[in-house]
Each structure stands twice: as C-alpha cells, then as structure tokens.
N, C-alpha and C positions, 0 to 999 in steps of 0.2 A: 745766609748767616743771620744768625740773630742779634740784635741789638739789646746791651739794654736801657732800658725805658728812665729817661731822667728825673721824673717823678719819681720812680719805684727809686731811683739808688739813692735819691734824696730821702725819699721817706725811709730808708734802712739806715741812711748815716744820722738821719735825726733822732732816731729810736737807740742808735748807741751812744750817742754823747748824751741825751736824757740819761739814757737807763748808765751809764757811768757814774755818769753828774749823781744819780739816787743812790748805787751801790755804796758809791765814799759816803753820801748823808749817812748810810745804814750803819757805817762800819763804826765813821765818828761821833756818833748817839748811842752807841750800844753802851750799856754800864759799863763802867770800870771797876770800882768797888764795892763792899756788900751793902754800903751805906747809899747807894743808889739803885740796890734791888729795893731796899726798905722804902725810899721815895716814891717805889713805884709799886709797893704793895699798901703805901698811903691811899695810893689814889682809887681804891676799891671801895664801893659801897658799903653804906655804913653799916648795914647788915651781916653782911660777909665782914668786914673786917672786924667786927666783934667776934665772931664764931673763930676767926683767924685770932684774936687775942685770948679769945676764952679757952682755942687748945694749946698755943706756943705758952702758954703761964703752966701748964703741968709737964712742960721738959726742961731740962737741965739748960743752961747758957752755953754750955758744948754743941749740946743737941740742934741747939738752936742755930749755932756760929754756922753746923755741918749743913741745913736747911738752907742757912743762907746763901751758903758758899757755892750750892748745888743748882740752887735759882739764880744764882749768877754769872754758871757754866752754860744754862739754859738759854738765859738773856744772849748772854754772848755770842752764843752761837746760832740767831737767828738772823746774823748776813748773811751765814757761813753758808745756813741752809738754803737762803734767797736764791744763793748762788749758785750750792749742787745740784739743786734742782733743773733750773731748766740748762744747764751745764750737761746731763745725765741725758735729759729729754732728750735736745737737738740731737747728741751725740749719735746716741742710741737710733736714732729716726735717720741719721746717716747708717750707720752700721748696717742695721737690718734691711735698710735700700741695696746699700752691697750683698747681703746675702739673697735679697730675693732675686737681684741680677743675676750673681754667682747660677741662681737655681734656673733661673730661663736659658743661659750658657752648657750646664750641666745635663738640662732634660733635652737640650737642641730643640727649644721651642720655636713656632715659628710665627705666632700670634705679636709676640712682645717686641718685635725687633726696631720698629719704627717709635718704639718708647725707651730704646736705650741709650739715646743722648740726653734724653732725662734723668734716665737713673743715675748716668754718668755726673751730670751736672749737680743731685743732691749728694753724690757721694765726695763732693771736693772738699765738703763739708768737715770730714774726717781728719785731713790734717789740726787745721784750727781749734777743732775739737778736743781734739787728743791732747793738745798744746794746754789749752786753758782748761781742761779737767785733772790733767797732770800736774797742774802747777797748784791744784787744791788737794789732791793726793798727798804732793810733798807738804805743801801747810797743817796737813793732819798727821802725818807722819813724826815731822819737827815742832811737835805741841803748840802753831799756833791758834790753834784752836781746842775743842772738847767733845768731836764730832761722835770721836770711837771711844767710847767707856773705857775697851781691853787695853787703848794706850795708857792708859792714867797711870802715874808713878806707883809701885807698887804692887800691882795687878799678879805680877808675878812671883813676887819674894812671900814666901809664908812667913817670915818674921816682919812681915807690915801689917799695919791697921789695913791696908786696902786691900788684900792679896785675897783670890777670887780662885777658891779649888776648883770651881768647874769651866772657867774661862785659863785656869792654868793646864786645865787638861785638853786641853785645844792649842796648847804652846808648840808647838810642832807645825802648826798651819799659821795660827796669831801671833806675829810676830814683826814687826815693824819692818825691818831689812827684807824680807822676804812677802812681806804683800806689796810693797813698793817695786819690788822686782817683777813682781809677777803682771801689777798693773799696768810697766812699764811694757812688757812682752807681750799683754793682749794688747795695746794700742799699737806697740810698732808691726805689730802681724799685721792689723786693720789696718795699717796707712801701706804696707808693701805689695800687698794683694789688691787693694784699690791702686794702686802706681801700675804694676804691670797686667791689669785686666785692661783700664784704661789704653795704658803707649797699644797692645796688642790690639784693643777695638781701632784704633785712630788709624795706627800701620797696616790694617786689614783692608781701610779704604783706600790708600794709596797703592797697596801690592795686591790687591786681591788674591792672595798665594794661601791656601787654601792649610798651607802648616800652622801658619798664624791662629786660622781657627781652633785649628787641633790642640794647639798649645795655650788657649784662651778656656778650651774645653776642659782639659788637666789639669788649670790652675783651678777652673771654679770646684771641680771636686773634692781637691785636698782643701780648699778653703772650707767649703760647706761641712768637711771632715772635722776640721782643724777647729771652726766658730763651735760646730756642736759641744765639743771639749771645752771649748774655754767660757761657752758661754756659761755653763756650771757654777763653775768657778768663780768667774768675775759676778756674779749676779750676789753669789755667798759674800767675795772679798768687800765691795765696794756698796753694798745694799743689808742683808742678813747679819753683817757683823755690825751694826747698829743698833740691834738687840740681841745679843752675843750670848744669852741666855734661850734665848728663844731660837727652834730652826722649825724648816716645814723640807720634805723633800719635792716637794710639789713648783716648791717656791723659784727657783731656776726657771720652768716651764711659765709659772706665772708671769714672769717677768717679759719673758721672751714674747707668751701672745700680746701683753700690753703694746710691746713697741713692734712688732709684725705689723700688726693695725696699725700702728699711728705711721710707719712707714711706707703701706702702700696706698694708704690715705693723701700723705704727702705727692707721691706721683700722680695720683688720678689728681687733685687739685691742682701742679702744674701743668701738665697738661691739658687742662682745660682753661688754665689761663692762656698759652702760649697758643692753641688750636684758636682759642677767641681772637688774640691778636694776629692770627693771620699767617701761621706758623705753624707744624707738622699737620702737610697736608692732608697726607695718607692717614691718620689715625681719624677713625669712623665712630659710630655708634657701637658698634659690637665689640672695639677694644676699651671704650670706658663704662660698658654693660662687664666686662671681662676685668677690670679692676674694681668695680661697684660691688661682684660678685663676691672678690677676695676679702674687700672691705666688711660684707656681710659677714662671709664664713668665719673671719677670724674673728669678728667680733662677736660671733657664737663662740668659737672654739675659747676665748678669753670667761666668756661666761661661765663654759662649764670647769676650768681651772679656778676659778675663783669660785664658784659653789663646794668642786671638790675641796675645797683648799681648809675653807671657814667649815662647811658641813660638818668633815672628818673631826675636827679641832673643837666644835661646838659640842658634836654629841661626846666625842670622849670624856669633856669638862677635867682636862688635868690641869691642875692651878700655871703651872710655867706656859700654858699654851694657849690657855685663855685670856691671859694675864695680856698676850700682842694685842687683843682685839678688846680690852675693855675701854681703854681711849678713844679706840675706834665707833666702836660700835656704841658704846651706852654714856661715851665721855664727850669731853669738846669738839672731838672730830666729828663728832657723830653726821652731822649735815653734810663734810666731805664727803664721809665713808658712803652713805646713802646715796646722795647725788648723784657720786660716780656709779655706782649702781644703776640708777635710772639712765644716765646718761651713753654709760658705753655700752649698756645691752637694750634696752626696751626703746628708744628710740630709733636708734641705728635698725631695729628690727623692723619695726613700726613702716619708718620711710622706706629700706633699702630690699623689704620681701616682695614687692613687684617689681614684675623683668621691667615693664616700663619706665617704672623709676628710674632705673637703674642705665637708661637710656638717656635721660635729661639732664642734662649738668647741672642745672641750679638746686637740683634733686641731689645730687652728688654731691657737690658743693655746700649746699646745704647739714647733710649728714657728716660729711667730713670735718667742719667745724665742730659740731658736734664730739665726732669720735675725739679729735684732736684736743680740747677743753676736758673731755668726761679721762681722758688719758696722762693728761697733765695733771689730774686732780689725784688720779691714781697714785703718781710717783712721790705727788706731794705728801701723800697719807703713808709713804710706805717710808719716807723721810723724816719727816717733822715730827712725828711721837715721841721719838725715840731720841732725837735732838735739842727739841726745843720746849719737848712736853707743851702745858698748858699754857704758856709761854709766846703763843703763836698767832699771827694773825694776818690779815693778806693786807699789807700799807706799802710803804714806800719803797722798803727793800724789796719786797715781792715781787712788787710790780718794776719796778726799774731794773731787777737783773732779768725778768721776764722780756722785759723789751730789750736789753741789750741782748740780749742771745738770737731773740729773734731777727732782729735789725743785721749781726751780724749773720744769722743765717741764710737770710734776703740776697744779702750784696754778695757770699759765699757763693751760693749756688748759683745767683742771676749770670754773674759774671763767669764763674764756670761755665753756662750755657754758650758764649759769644766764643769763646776757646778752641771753637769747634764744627760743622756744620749740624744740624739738626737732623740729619738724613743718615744712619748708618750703612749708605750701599754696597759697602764694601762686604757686609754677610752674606752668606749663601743663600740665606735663609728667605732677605729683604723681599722678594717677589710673592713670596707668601703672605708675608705681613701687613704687603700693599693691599693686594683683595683679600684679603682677611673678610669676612663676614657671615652670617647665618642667619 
C-alpha cells in the first residue's frame, strides 16, 4: 500500500492556504468603481497616457463613461479569470485521464494494466473539480461576475441599447438556465462513470469474477460514446462562448488534444515518481517509452489542430475570425501565444523523438514539465482575451489560484493513491502487463 509522503501533503496544504490567502488578496483589490479604473490608467507612462488623453478628448463623456465601464468589467474580472483557468486545467487533466482509462478498458489493452491505479488515483480528482468549477459556473451565471458578454443585461431584448442580433440568434443554445444545466449534466456524467469504473476495478480484485470485467468493459464504451458528445458541447459552452461572436469548428478538437496531452503527461510523471519511491514494481522501461510515446504523438496531433485551426482563419482574413487572434498574435498576448507554440510543439519534439529518450525519466520528466507549462499557457490565451483583454498580467491572482489548484490536486490524487493497493490483480489482463516488454 502506498503511503503518502508528509512532506508531499505538507507541501500541497501549504500551496492552498497560500494560493487561498492570494485568491481573496485578488478579489479584494480588484476596482470597484470606474474612478479606480481611472487611478489605474494614471499610472501608465507618460507617453502613452498622452495618446490616451489625445484620443478620449474627441468622444463624447458617454462615450467615454461606456470605455470606462467596459475597463472595469475587465479589471474585475481578472480573479475570475485567475480562477477559471487553472479550475479548467486540473479538471480537464482529470477528465481526459478517465477517458484514456475508459480507452485501455475499451481496447482490452494489456500493456496499461499495472498503471491503472494511477489513472484511478488522478481521476479522484473529478469530484472536487466538478464542485469548485460549478460553483464559478453558477457565479457567472447569477452576474457575479462579466465573464460571458451573451449574459449582460439586454443581450437579448431588441428594444435595448445592448441587444446583440447575432448573439440573439444563438438564443436557443445561450441561454442562462440551460448552459447551467447542461454544465451541470457533463460534470455529473464525469463523476458517475469515474464512481462505477473505479467500485468495478477495486471489486474485480477481490472477486476475480470475470462479469465485473465485462461490465467495466460496457461502461468504458458508452463513456467514450457519451464524452465524444459532450465534449463538443462543453468545449463551445464553457470556452467558445467567451467570444460569442467568434466560432471555429475545429475548436472542440483543439481543446481536446490540448488536454490528452497534458493528461497522459500527468500519468507518466506519476509514475515515475511513485516507481522512484519504491512503488509499482512491474512497471519497466517499455511502459514509460509507451506513455512518452503518446506524449509525443499527441503533442504532434495538438500541433497539427492548431495549425489547422489559425491557417484556415489566416488565409481566409474574414474580419470576425481574424479579429480571435489579433490579441493573440500581434497584441499583448503575443509572447503567450508564441511561447506556447514553441513550447507544446518544438521542444516536446526535440526531446521526446528518440526511443531512448523516451526510456529515461528525467527525459520524460523533463519534457512533461514542459508540455504541462506550454498547456497551461494555452488555456490561459484561449481565456484571458476575451475576459480581461489588455487588462492582464500573471501577479498575485495568477499565481496564487495556480498554486491552490494545484496543492489541491496534489493532496486529491496522493491520497487517492493510499485508497487502494497499487497492484490491479484482480484483471485478466495483469500477467501481461507484468512482462510487458520489447
């Protein structure tokens, strides 16, 4: 049985009373009024704040108020974002751990078996997840915040200054009551299919009764069914409708290879901690050349969706499609946008295209920081434009709800591990997965 390590649960509960302790700093510094956006467009160089006074003196003091008011939906919502973000990450990096499980259940693999009280361990992760990304759902939902434009008062009534005929033709999908329901229905799917693959793997060691498999077997399929479906959706509901003017069909798929990768990133990193401490003994060289591998492939396959993605959108130059990536590409983000480009493709290449590599953990380990950073930068750029615009910067909130998430990740799955034996015996499959090799 595994233990976990009192260093490691201290280091994860001191990363979330920090990153707590930072979240509230974020929340109770954010402006309040527009007369503390204005203190804070004081404090811009004297350069810029001339060009900034040389264009506000030819608009109207309406014009001006609406400017304000718009930079201070921005301001405000840069906990918010602190927060979605790696709220999104973790979640997600549990999520698609269950679907890759679902998929070694599915194919009856027999390589993977001695790494499914891992997978099991990251997916415990999915209740808590579910819990505090739903409780930011409802905060967007109940206007405390300005996350989703199509909520703003208005949006829908054509007798309003705000009313939006192309976000009104989407009123059949956008619609408050029914993206709250829907969100609520992809998370309790994900916590009841991670409940019964789990009891089914645990009851397989104790009975060895060969139904159990069977029935462990039919659930990963309708799952894998079921996630294909939703993950559409959810990617639109909770991501896409942050620029509610702007879609890509591509963008689903984007999203998906982003966090593939960073979830079977996460398994080959635990595993290679817990093999180092002394713990899954069966697992060899050729099962973390076999996760190094997928690490690679999907960090190709993410490449070519994000080439497709911007390619398509560059050469057409339609003004609404261009308009996602000029932040990105030629604005503030620009270093983001870039970065992760280098990061989740040209490096990850670089280290993980020899099989050798792909044999030595600090090699893997290495690259998986990597993917796991260049991944996180991802979500941050597919969030923060559209939230916080120019508005944005990686300080205190950032970084404090970054470490709360992950602190809570830590203790989530560590202590998930101890739940359990590390040894899956009770599969058919196990004998395989012991001499596993090539």
């Amino acid at each position: 049985m595994y233990t976990f390590s009192s260093k490691l649960k201290t280091f994860s509960l001191v990363l979330m009373i920090l990153g707590a302790l930072g979240m509230g700093y974020g929340f109770f510094t954010a402006p309040k009024t527009t007369n503390d956006v204005k203190e804070m467009i004081h404090h811009v160089d004297e350069a810029h704040e001339a060009d900034t006074h040389e264009a506000t003196a030819q608009i109207s003091a309406e014009e001006e108020q609406s400017h304000l008011e718009h930079a201070l939906h921005q301001a405000q919502n840069r906990p918010w974002t602190a927060f979605f973000v790696p709220a999104f990450f973790f979640l997600m990096i549990a999520v698609l751990v269950l679907v890759f499980y679902a998929i070694q259940w599915a194919a009856q693999a027999g390589w993977s078996i001695v790494l499914f009280r891992v997978m099991e361990g990251i997916t415990a992760y999915i209740l808590p997840g579910s819990i505090l990304l739903f409780l930011f759902l409802l905060a967007s939902g109940f206007h405390m915040n300005h996350m989703y434009a199509w909520m703003a008062e208005g949006t829908f009534n054509p007798e309003s200054a705000n009313y939006d005929a192309i976000i009104d033709g989407k009123s059949w999908w956008l619609n408050t009551s029914g993206w709250l329901i829907r969100g609520f229905i992809y998370l309790f799917v994900y916590n009841i299919f991670r409940w019964m693959l789990r009891k089914n793997s645990i009851a397989l060691d104790e009975n060895n009764d060969i139904s159990i498999y069977k029935k462990n077997f039919n659930f990963a399929v309708i799952f894998i069914v079921i996630f294909a479906i939703f993950e559409l959706f959810m990617s639109f509901d909770w991501l896409m409708t942050l620029d509610p003017h702007w879609y890509s069909q591509l963008y689903s798929f984007y999203v998906f290879s982003s966090m593939i990768v960073s979830g079977i990133t996460v398994i080959a990193m635990v595993t290679i901690y817990l093999k180092h401490k002394g713990f899954l003994p069966f697992v060899n060289d050729s099962h973390i050349h076999d996760l190094a591998k997928y690490m690679f492939g999907f960090s190709i396959f993410w490449a070519y969706f994000f080439f497709d993605q911007f390619m398509l959108q560059w050469y057409a130059n339609i003004p609404e499609e261009t308009a996602y990536f000029m932040p990105r590409l030629l604005g503030s983000y620009q270093p983001i946008f870039i970065g992760m480009i280098v990061i989740n493709f040209v490096f990850p290449f670089l280290i993980l295209m020899d099989s050798d590599f792909k044999r030595t953990p600090w090699f893997v380990i290495t690259a998986g920081m990597l993917i796991l950073i260049g991944h996180y930068m991802d979500i941050f750029q597919l969030i923060s434009p559209a939230t916080v615009g120019n508005h944005w910067s990686f300080g205190i909130p950032e970084i404090a709800s970054l470490a709360f998430f992950l602190g809570l990740f830590v203790f989530v799955v560590f202590t998930a591990l101890t739940k359990a034996p590390l040894h899956a015996k009770g599969n058919p499959f196990m004998k395989e997965s012991e001499i596993y090799h090539y």
